[in-house]
N, C-alpha and C positions, 0 to 999 in steps of 0.2 A: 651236376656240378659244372660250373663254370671254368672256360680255361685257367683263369688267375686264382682262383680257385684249388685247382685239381695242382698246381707249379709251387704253390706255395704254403699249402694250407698243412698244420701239421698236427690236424685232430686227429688224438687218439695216442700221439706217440710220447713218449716217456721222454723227458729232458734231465738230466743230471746238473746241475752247473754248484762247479766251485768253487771256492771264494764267493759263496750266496751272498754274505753282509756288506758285500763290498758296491761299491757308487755305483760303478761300472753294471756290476751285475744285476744291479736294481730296475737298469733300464729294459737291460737284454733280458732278462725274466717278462717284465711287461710284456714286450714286443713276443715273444715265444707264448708267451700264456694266451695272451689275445689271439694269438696264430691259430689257439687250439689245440699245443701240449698240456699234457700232464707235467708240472712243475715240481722237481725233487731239490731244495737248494739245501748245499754241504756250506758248512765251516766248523773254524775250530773254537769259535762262538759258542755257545750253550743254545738251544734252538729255544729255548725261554726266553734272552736279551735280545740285543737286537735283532738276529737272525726270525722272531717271533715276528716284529714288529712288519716285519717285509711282507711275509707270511699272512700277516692279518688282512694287509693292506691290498695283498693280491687277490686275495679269498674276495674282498668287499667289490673287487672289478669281475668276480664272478669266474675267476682262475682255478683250478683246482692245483693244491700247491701244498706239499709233504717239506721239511725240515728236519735235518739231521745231523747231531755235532759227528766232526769226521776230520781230522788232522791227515792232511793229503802226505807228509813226509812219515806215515805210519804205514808200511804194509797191510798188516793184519788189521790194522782199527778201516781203511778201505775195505779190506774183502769181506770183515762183517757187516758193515754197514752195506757194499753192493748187495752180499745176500738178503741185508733184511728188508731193500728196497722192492730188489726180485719179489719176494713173499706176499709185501704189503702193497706195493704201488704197482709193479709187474716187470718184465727184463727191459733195461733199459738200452731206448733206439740211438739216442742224442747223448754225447757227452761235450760239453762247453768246459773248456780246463782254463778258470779264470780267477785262481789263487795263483796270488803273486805278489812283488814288492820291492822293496829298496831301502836299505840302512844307510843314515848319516854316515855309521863308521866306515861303507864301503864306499864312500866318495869321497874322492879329492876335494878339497877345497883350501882359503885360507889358512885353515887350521890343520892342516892334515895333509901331507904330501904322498905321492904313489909312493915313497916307500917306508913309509911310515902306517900304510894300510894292514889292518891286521888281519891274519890270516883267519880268524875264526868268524870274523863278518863276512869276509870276502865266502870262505863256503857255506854259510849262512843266505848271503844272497844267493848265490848258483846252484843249491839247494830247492832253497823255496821255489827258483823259477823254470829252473831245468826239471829234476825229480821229481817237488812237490806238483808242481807248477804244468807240468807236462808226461813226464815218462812213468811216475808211479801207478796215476788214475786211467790211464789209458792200458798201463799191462791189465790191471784189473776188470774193468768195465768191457773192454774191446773182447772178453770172454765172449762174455753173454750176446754181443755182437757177433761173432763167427758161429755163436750157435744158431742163432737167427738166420746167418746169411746175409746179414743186410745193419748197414747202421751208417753213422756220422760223429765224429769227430773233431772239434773248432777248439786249436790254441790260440793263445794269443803272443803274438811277438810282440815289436816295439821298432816303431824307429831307427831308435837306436842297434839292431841287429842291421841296417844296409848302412848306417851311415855313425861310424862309431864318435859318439856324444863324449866333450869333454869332460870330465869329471864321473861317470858314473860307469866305472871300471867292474864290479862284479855284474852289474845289471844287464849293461852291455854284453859282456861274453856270455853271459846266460841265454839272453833272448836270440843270439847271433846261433845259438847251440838249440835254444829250438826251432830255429827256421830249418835246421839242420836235419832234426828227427821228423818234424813235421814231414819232409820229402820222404824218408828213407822210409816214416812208417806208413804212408799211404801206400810205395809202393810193394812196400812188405804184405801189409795184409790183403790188397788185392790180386797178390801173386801166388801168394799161398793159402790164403782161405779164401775172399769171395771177392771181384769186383763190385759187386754191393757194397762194402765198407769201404767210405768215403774219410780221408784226411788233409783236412786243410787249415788255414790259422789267418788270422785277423793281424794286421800292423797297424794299432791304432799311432798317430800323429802327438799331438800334445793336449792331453786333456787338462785339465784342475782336478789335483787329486788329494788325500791327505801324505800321499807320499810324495809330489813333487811339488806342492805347495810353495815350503818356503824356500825351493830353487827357483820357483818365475813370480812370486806374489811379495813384498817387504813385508814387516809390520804394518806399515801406514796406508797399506791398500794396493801399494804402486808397482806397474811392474820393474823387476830387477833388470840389470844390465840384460840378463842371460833371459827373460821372456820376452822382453824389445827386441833382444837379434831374433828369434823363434819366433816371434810374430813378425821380424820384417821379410823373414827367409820360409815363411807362407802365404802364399798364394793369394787365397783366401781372408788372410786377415783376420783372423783368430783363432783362439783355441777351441777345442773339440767341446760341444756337449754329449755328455751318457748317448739321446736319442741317438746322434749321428753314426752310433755302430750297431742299432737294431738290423735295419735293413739289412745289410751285407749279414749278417749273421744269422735273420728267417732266410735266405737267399741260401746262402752255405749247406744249413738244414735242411733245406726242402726241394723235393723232386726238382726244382725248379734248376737246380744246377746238377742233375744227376749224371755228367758226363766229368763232373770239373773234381779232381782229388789231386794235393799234392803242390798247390797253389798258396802263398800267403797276398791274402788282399788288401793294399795299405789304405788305411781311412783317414788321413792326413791333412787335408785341404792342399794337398798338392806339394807339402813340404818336401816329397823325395823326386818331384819333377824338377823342382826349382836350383838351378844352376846358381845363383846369386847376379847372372849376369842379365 
């Protein structure tokens, strides 16, 4: 086995990722499957509809790749579905916590002032992104890692957690709240059960998604006020594609960062360098 190889390669080892149906995940699946995991992709999808369609699509690139419906704000519908993965696919090394999201109702906008936000979106979002999103699948999963001795763990924040975004008020304190757990549980579980168990999380930049869509894109194609300033205050000069957060995430995965826990890595084109000056 070759050095780059032996740093990154992650045949054999079990990957969880949820929010499977989603853009995002569709790419970070490829890139992990190709690596050489065993692919397990959750949502709260029917693994029949689209979640199938990922599924097929990965098999056909020669991925070995399991589906299963699993509502990450459900305790118990987690711990049976982790059990039934244990059974059928085997204990799982890698958990990717990539369900997540953003309501109209919890954004300011024209129509909608901060206090005019309702509070049942508002814990709807913080919900999804903190609990769903992060702290439920990682109580669950991080089991069968401490029995192992050994595993990995990739949230995902935002941006919006170092540099808090106008308008998008649950989103923000959500993701700000998991850069938060992200620290405290790396260093939790490598204190008390194994420094083998690695936890670290991704700060993607600005992608095109179907939930920030029509904040940076009009109807007629063009960008909004608010995706010309977030493109002029990157760097780089555009927005993110899926591919551009494979990499850092087989990295996160794989021996190849086996010292680095507790770190969130921004994938941004340099939007949280960028001073505006």
């Amino acid at each position: 086995m070759g050095l780059l190889e032996a740093l990154f390669s992650l045949k054999g080892r079990v990957a969880v990722l949820t929010g499977g149906a989603g853009v995002l995940a569709g790419a970070i699946a490829r890139g992990l499957g190709l690596a050489g995991a065993r692919l397990v992709l959750t949502d709260h999808y029917p693994p029949e509809g689209r979640l199938q369609e990922r599924l097929q699509a990965l098999r056909e690139l020669g991925v070995e790749a399991y589906g299963y419906r699993m509502d990450v704000l459900d305790r118990s519908e987690i711990e049976a579905v982790a059990e039934q993965i244990r059974r059928e696919v085997g204990p799982v090394h890698i958990l990717i916590n990539l369900a997540g999201g953003n309501l109209p109702e919890a954004t300011v906008g024209p129509e909608r002032s901060f206090f005019d936000l309702p509070l049942e979106a508002l814990e709807r979002v913080v919900a999804l992104n903190l609990f769903g999103g992060a702290i439920l699948p990682s109580q669950v999963f991080a089991r069968q890692m401490v029995e192992m001795g050994e595993g990995v763990i990739v949230n995902v924040a935002s941006m919006a957690a170092f540099r808090p975004l106008t308008r998008v008020v649950g989103y923000a304190a959500a993701k700000a709240a998991v850069v938060n757990f992200t620290r405290w549980l790396a260093v939790h579980l490598a204190q008390t059960y194994s420094p083998r168990i690695r936890v670290n999380a991704i700060a993607p930049g600005f992608f095109l998604t179907q939930q920030n869509r029509y904040l940076l894109i009009d109807e007629q194609g063009n960008l909004t006020p608010r995706g010309r300033a977030i493109l002029e205050h990157t760097p780089m000069g555009r927005f993110g594609d899926p591919e551009d957060l494979v990499g850092t995430v087989i990295w996160l995965a794989s021996p190849g960062s086996a010292f680095v826990t507790g770190v969130v890595v921004p994938v941004d084109g340099g939007f949280d360098a960028y001073a505006g000056v």
